[in-house]
C-alpha atoms as a printed R data frame, in Angstrom:
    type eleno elety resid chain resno       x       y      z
1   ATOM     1    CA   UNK     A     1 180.117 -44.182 32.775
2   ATOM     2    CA   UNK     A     2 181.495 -41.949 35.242
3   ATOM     3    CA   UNK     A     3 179.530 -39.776 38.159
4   ATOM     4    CA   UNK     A     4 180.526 -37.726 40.818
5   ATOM     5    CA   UNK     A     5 178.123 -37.648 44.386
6   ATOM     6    CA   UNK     A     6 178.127 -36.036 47.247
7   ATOM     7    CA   UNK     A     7 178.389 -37.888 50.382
8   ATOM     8    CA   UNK     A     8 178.376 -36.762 53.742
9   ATOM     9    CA   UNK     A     9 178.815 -38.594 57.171
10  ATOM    10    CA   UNK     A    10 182.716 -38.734 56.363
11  ATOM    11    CA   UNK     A    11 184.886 -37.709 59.356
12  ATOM    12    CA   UNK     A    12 188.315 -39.528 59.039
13  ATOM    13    CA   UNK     A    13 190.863 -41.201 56.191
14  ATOM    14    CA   UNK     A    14 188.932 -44.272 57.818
15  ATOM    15    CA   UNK     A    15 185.653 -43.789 56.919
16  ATOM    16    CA   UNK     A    16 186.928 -43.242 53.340
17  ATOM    17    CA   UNK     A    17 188.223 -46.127 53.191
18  ATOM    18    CA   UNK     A    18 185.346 -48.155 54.713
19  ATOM    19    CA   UNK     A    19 182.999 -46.319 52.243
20  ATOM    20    CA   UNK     A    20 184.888 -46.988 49.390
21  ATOM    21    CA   UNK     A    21 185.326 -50.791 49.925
22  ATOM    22    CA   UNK     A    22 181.335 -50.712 50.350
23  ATOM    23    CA   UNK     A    23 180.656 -49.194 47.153
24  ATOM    24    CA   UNK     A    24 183.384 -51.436 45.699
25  ATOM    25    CA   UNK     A    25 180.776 -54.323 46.767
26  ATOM    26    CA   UNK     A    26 178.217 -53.130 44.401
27  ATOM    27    CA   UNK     A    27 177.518 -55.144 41.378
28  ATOM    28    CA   UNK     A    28 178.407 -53.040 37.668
29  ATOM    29    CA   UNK     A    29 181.004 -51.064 39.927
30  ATOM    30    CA   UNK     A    30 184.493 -50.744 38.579
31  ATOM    31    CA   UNK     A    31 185.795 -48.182 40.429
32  ATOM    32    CA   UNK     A    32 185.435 -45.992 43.324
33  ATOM    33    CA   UNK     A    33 187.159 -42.776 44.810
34  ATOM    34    CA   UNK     A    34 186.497 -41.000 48.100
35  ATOM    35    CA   UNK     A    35 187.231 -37.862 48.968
36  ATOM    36    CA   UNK     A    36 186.164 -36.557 52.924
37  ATOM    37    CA   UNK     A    37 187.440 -32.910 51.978
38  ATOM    38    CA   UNK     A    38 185.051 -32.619 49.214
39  ATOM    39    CA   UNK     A    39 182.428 -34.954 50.501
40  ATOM    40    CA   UNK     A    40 181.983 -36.628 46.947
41  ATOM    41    CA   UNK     A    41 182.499 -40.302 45.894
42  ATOM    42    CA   UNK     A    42 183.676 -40.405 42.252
43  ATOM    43    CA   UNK     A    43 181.929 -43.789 40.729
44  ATOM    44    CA   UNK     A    44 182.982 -46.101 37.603
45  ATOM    45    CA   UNK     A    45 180.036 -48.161 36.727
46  ATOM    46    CA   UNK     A    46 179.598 -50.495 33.657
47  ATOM    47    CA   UNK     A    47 175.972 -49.786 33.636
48  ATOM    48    CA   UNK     A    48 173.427 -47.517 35.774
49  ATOM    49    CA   UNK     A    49 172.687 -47.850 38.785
50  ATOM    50    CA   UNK     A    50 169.983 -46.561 41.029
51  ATOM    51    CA   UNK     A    51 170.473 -44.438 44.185
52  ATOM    52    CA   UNK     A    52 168.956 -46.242 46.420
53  ATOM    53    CA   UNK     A    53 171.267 -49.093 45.517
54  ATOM    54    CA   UNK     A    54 174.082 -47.019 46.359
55  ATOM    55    CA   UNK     A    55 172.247 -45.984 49.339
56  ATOM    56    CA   UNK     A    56 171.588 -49.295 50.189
57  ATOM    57    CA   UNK     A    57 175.276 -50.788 50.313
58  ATOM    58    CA   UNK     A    58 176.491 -47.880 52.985
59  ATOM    59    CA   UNK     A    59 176.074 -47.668 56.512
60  ATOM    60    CA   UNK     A    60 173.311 -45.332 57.552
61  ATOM    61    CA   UNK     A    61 175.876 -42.552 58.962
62  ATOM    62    CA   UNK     A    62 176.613 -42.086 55.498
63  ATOM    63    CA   UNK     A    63 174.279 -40.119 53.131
64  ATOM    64    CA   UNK     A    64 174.704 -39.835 49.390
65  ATOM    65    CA   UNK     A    65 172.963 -37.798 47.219
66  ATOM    66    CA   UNK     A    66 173.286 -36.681 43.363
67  ATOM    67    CA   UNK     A    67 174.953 -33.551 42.316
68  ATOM    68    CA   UNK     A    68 174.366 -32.841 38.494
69  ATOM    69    CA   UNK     A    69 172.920 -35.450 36.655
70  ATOM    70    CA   UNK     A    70 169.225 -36.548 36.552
71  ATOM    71    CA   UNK     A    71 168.510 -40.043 37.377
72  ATOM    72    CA   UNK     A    72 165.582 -40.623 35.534
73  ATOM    73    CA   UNK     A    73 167.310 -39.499 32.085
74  ATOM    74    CA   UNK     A    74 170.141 -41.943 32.512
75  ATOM    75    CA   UNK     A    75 168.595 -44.529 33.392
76  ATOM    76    CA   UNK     A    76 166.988 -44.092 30.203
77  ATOM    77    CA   UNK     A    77 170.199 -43.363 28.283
78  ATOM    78    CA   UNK     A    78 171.551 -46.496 30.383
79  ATOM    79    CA   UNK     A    79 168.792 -48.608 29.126
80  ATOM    80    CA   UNK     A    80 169.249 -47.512 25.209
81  ATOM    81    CA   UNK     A    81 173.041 -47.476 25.455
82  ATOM    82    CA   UNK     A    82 172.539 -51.427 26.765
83  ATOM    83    CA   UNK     A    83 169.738 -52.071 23.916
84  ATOM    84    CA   UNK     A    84 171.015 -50.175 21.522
85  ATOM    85    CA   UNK     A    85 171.793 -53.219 19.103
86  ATOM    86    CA   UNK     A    86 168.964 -54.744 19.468
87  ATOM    87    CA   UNK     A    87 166.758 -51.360 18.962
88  ATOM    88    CA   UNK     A    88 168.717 -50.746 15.760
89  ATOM    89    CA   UNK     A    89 168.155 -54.041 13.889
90  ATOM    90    CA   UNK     A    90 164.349 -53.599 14.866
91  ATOM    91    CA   UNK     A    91 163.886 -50.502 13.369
92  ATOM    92    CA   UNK     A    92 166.126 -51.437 10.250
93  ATOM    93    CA   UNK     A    93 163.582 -54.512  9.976
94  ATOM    94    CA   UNK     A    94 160.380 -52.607 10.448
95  ATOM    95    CA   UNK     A    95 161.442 -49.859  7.730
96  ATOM    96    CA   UNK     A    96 162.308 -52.650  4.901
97  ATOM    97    CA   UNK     A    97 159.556 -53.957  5.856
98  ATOM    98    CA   UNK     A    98 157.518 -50.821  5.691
99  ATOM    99    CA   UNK     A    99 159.370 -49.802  2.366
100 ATOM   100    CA   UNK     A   100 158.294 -52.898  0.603
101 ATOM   101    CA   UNK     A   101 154.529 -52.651  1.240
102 ATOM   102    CA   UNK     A   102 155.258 -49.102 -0.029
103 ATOM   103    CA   UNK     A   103 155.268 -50.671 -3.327
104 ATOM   104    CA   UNK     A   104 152.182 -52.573 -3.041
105 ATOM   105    CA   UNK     A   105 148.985 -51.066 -3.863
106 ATOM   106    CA   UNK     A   106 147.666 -51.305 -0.132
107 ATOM   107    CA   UNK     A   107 149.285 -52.815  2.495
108 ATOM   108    CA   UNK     A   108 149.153 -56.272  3.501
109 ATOM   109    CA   UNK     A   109 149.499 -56.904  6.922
110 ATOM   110    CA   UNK     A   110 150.382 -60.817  6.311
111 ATOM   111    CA   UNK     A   111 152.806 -60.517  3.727
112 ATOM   112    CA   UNK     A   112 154.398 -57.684  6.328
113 ATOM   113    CA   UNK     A   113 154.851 -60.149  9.206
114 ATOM   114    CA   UNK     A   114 156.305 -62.708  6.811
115 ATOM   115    CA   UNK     A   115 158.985 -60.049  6.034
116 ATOM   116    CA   UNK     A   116 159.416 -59.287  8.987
117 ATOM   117    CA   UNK     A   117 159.979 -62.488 10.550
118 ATOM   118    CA   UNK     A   118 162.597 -63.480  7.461
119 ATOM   119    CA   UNK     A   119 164.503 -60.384  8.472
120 ATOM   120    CA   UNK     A   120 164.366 -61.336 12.414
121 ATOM   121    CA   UNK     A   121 165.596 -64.925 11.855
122 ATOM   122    CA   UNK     A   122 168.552 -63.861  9.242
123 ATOM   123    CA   UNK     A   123 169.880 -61.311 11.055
124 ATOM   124    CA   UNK     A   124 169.703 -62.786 14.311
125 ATOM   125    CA   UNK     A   125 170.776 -66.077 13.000
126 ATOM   126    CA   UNK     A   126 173.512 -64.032 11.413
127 ATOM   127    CA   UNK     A   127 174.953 -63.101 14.605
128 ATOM   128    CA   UNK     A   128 174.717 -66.682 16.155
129 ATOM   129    CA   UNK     A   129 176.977 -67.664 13.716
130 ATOM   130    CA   UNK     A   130 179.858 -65.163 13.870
131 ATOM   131    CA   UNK     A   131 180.702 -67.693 16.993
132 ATOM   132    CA   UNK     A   132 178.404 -70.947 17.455
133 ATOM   133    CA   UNK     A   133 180.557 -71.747 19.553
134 ATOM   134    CA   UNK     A   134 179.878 -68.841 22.088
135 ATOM   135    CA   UNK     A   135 176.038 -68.944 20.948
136 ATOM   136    CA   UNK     A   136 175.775 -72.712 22.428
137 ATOM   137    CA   UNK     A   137 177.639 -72.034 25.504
138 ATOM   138    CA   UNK     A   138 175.922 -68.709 26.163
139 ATOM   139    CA   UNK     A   139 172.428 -70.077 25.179
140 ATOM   140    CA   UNK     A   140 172.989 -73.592 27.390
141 ATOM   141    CA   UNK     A   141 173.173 -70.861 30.557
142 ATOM   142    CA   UNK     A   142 168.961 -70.884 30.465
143 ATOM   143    CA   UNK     A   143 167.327 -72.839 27.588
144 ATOM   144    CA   UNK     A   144 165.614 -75.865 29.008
145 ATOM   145    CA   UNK     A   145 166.539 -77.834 25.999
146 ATOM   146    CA   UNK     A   146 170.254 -76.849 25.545
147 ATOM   147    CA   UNK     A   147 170.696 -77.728 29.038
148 ATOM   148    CA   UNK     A   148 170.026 -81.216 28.632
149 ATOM   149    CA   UNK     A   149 171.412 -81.551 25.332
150 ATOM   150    CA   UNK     A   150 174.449 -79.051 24.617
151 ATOM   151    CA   UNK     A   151 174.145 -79.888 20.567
152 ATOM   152    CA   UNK     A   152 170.617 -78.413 20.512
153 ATOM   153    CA   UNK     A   153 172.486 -74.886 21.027
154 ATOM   154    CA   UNK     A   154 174.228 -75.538 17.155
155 ATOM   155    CA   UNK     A   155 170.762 -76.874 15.513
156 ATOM   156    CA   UNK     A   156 168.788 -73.704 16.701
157 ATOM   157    CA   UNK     A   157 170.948 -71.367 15.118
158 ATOM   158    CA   UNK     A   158 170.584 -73.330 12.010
159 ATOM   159    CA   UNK     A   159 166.685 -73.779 12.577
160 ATOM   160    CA   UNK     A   160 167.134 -69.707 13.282
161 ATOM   161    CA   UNK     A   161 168.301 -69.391  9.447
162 ATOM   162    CA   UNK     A   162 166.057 -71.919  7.935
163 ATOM   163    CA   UNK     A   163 162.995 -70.365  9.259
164 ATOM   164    CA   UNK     A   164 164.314 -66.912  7.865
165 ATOM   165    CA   UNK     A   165 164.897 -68.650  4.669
166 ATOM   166    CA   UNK     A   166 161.670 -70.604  4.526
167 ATOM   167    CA   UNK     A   167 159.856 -66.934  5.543
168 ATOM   168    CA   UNK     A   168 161.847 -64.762  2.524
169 ATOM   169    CA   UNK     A   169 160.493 -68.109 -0.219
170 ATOM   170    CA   UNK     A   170 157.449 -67.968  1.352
171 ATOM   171    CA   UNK     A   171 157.957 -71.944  1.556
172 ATOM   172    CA   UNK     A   172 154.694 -74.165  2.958
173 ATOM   173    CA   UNK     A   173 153.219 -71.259  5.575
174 ATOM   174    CA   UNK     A   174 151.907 -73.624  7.825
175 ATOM   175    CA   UNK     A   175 154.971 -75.466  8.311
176 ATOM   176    CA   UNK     A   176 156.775 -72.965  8.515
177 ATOM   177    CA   UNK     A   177 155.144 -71.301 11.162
178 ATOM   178    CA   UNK     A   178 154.118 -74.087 12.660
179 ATOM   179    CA   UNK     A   179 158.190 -74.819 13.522
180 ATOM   180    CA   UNK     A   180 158.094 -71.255 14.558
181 ATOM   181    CA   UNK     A   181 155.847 -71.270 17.227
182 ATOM   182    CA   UNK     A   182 157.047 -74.738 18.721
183 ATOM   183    CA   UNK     A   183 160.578 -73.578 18.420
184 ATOM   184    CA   UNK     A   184 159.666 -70.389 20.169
185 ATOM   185    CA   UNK     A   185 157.707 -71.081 22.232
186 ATOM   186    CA   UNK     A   186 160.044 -73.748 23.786
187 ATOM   187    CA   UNK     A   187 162.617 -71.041 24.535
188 ATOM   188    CA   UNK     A   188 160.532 -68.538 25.796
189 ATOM   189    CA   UNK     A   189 160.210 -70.960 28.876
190 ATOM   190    CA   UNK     A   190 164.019 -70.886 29.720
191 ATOM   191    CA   UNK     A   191 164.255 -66.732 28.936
192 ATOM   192    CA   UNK     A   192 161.131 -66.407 32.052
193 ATOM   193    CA   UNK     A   193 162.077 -68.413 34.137
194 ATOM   194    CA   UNK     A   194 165.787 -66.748 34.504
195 ATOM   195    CA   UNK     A   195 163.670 -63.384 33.855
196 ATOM   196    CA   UNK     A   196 161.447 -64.121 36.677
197 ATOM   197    CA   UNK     A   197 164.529 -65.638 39.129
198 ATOM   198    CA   UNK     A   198 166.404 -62.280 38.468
199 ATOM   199    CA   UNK     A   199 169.591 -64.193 36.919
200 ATOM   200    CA   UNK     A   200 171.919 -62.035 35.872
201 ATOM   201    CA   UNK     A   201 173.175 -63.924 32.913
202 ATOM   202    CA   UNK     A   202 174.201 -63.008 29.056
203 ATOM   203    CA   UNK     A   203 171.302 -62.883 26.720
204 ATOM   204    CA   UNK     A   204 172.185 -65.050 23.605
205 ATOM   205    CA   UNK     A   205 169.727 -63.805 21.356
206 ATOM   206    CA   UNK     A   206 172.621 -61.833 19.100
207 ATOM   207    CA   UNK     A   207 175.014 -64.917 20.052
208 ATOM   208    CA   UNK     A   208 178.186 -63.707 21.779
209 ATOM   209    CA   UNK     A   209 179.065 -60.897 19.661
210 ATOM   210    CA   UNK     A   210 177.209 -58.509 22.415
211 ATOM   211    CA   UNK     A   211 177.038 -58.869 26.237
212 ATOM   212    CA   UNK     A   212 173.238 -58.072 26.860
213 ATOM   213    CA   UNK     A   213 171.527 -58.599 29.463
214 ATOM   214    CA   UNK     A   214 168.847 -61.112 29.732
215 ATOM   215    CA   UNK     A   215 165.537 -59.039 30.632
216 ATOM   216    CA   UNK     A   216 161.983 -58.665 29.795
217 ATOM   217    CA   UNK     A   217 163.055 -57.385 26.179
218 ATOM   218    CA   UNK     A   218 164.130 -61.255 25.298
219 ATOM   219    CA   UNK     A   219 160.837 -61.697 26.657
220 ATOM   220    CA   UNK     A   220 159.045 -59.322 23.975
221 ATOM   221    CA   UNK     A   221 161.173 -60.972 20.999
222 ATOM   222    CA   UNK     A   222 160.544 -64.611 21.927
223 ATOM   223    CA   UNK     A   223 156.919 -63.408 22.561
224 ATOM   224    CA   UNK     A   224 156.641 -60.983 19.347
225 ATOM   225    CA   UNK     A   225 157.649 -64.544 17.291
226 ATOM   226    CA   UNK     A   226 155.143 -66.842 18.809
227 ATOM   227    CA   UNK     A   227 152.289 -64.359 18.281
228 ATOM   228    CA   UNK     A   228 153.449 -63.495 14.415
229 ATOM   229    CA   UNK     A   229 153.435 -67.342 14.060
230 ATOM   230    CA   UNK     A   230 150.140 -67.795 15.378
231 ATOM   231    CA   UNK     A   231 148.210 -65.180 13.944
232 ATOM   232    CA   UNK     A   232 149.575 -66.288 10.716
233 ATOM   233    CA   UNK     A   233 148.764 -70.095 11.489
234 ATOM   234    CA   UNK     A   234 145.246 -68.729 12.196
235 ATOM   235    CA   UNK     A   235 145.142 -67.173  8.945
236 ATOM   236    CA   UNK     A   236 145.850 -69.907  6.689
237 ATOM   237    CA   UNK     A   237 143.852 -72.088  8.946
């Protein structure tokens, strides 16, 4: 994405240059231009950022300020464009899911999760294995176990597609489940703790086939598992 600012403060070919070089700095920046006639500063950026982090990264004789364009609405539209993937095979899920209740005579909220989860761990296993490879590298970055033993990166995609299996044959719930919330639970430790250190690292939920960020939505999916798993653990209990 492209945006145009206006910046003031600008009095010689110098201070463009010493402007630009400090935008330059910013992380998700890909390329700046300056202009002191116009007082703008044209900005390339892979992904949003905030004002204040422009702000931020400029000496205070400099002031820049937006021109046409609302932050608040792109950082939205930022956020969906990064998520997008993600937000489209959860809605795809949750409306096959939906449609098959739709044929039962009521809904049943168990037999919903179960189809649900089958769906989560195919797909998602599904896009591990377009490159395992990548997956294991990616997913060695931050999982507590992969970073001990690099192998364990292969067996979880393959644990990833078992469970989806096991969940679409219905095949010993408590087992089943059981594996599900261990598994899950397990890698939910490695996703907060780079969460909570602010690592800017490649999610490897959808293996390498997209570059998303790791953030407090790999939280909510790790999370969203383990809780499925245990209410239906409780259940059968």
């Amino acid at each position: 994405m492209t945006h145009t600012y206006q910046l003031t403060g600008m009095t010689c070919s110098s201070c463009e240059e010493k402007v630009k070089n400090a935008l330059e700095l910013v992380d998700s920046i890909n390329h700046v231009s300056v202009s002191k006639e116009n007082n703008t500063a044209t900005i390339t950026m892979s992904k949003h950022i905030a004002l204040h982090n422009l702000q931020n990264a400029l000496d205070s004789k400099y002031q820049i300020s937006v021109i046409a364009h609302n932050e608040s609405i792109e950082q939205t539209t930022s956020w969906f464009e990064t998520y997008k993937p993600i937000v489209l095979i959860f809605f795809y899920i949750s409306l096959v899911t939906v449609l098959i209740q739709l044929t039962n005579h009521h809904f049943n909220f168990m037999q919903a999760m179960q189809h649900f989860m089958a769906g989560f761990f195919l797909v998602f296993s599904f896009f591990k294995m377009l490159n395992l490879k990548g997956f294991a590298e990616s997913y060695m970055m931050y999982d507590v176990v992969a970073r001990k033993i690099p192998a364990w990166g292969y067996v979880y995609a393959f644990i990833e597609l078992g469970l989806g299996i096991s969940y679409l044959l219905n095949f010993s719930p408590v087992f089943t489940n059981a594996v599900t919330f261990i598994v899950m639970s397990i890698s939910i430790i490695g996703v907060l703790q780079s969460v909570l250190n602010k690592k800017k690292i490649q999610c490897a939920c959808l293996g390498a086939v997209f570059n998303l960020p790791m953030s407090t939505v790999t939280i909510i999916e790790d999370g969203l598992m383990i809780l499925m798993s245990l209410i239906m653990l409780i259940s059968l209990s």
